[in-house]
C-alpha positions in Angstrom: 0.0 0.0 0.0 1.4 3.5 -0.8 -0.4 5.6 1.8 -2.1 4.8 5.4 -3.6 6.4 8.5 -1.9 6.3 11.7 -5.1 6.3 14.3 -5.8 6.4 17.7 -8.2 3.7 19.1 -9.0 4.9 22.1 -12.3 4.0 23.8 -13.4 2.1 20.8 -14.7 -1.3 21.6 -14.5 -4.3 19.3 -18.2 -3.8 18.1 -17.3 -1.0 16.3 -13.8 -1.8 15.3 -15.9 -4.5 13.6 -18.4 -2.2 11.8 -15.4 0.3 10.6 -13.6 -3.0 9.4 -16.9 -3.6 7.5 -17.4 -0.1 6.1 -14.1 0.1 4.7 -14.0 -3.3 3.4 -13.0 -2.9 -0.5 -11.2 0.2 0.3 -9.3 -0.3 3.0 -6.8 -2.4 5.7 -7.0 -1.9 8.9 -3.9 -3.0 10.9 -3.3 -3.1 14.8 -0.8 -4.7 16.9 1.7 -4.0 19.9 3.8 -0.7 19.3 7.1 -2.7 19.9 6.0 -5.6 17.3 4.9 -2.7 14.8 8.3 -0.4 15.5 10.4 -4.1 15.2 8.6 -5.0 11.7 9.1 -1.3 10.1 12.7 -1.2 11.2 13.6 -4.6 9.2 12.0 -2.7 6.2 14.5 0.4 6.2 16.7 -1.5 4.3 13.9 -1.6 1.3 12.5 1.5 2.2 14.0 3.9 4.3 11.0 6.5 4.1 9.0 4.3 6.8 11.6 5.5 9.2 9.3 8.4 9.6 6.2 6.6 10.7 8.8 5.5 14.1 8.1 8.4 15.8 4.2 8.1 15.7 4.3 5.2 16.9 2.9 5.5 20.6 0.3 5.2 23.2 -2.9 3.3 21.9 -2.2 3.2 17.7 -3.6 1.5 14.4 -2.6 1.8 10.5 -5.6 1.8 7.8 -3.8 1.2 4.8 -5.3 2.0 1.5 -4.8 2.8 -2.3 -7.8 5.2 -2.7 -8.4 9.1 -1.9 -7.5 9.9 1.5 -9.9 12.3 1.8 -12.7 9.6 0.9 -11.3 7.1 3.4 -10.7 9.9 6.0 -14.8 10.5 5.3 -15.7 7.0 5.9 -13.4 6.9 9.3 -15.1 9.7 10.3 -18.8 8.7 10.0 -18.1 5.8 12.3 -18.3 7.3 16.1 -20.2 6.1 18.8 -22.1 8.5 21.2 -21.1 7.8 24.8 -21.5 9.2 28.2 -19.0 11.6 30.5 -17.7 9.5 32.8 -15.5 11.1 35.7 -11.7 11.3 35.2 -11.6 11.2 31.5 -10.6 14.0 28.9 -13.1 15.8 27.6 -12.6 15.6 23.5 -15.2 18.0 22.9 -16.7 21.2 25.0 -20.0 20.7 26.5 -22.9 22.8 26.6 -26.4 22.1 28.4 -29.3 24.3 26.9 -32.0 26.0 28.4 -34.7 23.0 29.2 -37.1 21.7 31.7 -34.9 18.5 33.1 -38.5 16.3 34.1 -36.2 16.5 37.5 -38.1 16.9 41.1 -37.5 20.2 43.1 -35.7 17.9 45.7 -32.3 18.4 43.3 -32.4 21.8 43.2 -29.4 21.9 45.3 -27.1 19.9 43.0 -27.9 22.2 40.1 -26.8 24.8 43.0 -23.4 23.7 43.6 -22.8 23.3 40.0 -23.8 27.5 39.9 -26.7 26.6 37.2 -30.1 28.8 37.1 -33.1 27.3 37.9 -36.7 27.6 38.2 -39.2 25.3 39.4 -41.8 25.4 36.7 -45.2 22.5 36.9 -43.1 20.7 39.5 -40.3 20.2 37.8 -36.6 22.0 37.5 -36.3 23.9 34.4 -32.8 25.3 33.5 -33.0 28.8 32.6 -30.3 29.3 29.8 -27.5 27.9 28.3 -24.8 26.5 30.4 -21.5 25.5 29.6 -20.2 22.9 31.4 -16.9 21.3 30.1 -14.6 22.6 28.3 -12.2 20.8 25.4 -8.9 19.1 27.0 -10.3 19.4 30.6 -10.9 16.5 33.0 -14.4 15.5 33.7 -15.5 15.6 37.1 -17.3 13.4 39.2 -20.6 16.0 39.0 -20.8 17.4 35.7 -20.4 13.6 34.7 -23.3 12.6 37.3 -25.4 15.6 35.7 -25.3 14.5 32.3 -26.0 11.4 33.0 -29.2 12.7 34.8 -30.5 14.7 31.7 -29.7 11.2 29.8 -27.1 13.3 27.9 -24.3 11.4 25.7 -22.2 14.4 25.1 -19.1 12.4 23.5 -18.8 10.2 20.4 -15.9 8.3 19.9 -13.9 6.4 16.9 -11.1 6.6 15.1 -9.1 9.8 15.4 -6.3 10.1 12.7 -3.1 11.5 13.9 -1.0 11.3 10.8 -1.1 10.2 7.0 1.6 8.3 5.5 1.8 9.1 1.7 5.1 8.1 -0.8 7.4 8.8 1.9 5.5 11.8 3.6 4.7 11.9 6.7 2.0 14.9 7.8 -0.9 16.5 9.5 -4.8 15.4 8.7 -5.6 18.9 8.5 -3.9 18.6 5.1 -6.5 17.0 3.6 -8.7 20.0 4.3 -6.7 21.7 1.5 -8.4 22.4 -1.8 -7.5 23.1 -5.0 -9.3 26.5 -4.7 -7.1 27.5 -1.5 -3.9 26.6 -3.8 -4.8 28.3 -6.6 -6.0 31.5 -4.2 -2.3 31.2 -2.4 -0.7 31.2 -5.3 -1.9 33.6 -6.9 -1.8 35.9 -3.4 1.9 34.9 -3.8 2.0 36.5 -7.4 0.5 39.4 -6.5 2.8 39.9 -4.1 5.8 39.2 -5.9 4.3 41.6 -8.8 4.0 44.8 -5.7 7.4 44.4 -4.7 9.0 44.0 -8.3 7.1 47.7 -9.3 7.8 49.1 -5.7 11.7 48.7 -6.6 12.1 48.7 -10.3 13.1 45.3 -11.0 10.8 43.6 -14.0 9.8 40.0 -13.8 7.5 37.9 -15.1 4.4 38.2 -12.7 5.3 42.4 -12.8 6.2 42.6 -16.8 1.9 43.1 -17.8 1.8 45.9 -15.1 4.9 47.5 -16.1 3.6 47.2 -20.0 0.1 48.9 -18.8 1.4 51.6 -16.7 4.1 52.6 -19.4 1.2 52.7 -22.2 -0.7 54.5 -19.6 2.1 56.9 -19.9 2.4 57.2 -23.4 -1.2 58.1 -24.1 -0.5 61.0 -21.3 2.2 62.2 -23.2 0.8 62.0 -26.6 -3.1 63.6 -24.7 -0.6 66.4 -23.6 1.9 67.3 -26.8 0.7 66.7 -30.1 2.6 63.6 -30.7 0.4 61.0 -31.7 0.3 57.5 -32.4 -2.7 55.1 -33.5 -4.3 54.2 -30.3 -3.7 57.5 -28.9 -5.7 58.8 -31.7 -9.4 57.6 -30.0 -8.4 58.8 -26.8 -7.8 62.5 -28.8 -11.1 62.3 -30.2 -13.4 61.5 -26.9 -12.0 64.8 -25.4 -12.1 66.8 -28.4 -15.8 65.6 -28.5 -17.0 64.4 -25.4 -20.6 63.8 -26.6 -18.7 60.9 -27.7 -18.7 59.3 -24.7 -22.3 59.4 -24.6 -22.8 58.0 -27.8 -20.1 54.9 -26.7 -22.4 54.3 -23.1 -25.2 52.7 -25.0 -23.4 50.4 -27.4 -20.9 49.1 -24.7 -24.2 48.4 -22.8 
């Protein structure tokens, strides 16, 4: 295979390993094994090819390959439509912020308090505790405590989905970020030509022609030229038109309706 995913596994069970083996089947080889076994294995290939020497470092904590020979970006889709909601539970990392919105919970008045300690509005509306606006509750990266986790679970909230989280693409030899993939031929061709447009600015700011700057340079000195020959009476055949609008500038009316 020329290309593959490095991906984390973590909390995904071997129910849905199974269904993301099955949704990429055709496509895709999915690979796991102990990091030592995987590091020993790639090292007795850098004889052959010395490029997988770059996959070594990536090679940590909890780790799979997907290998495949079609788009990336179509795999990387496929990966991604297989997560699994799941419930906060106390002590892990949050991969996502949380957010509760304003809504009646269906919860008695007798847990007002514990909506209290967590500094959440309430109301007690038919009976019941009603939350009076959106509250965030966790954010990205932080460590889920023992109560926001027991309050989600209360509202029957699965805040988290989990699957396969692609850390790095393995392509010919490269090694780099999935946010890559997120690159489109549009934002190339707008870089590049932001990069022309600069290098045209700087090549007129000091004088020196090149090949993004020589159009520019040809307009602004014909620009030039028809001021000069507008000014003096030295004329030359597409100066001549320009003569005639201002020595007749009902012309200009007359041009309006045929250019429209």
């Amino acid at each position: 295979y020329p290309r593959c995913f490095i991906v984390g596994v973590d909390n995904v069970g071997s129910k849905q390993m199974q269904q993301i083996r099955f949704s990429l089947r055709g496509h895709a080889e999915i690979l796991m094994g102990k990091n030592t076994t995987i590091r020993k294995v790639i090292r007795g290939q850098l004889e052959t090819n010395p490029a997988l020497e770059k996959i070594l470092p990536h090679i940590k904590t909890n780790v799979g390959f997907v290998f495949t020979k079609d788009d990336l970006a179509e795999i990387r889709v496929k990966l991604e439509e297989n997560q699994v909601a799941a419930p906060a539970k106390a002590g892990a990392i949050a991969p996502c912020s949380v957010t509760i919105p304003a809504q009646n919970t269906g919860l008695g008045p007798e847990k007002t308090s514990f909506f209290q300690a967590l500094s959440i509005p309430t109301k007690i509306t038919r009976g019941t505790i009603e939350i009076l606006g959106d509250v965030p509750l966790i954010t990205k990266g932080d460590k889920v405590a023992l109560s926001e986790a027991t309050l989600l679970n209360m509202l029957k909230i699965s805040p988290f989905s989990y699957g396969m989280v692609i850390t790095q693409v393995y392509d010919n030899g490269s090694v780099f970020d999935p946010s890559i993939l997120d690159i489109t031929e549009d934002d190339m061709r707008a870089k590049f030509l932001a990069g022309v447009r600069n290098v045209a600015a700087i090549s007129l700011q000091i004088g020196y022609p090149t090949l993004a700057s020589a159009p520019h340079s040809i307009v602004n000195g014909f620009k030039r030229l028809l001021a000069v020959a507008v000014a003096t009476d030295i004329s030359f055949e597409q100066a001549e038109r320009v003569k005639e609008y201002l020595a007749d500038p009902s012309k200009f009316a007359a041009a309006a309706p045929a250019a429209a």
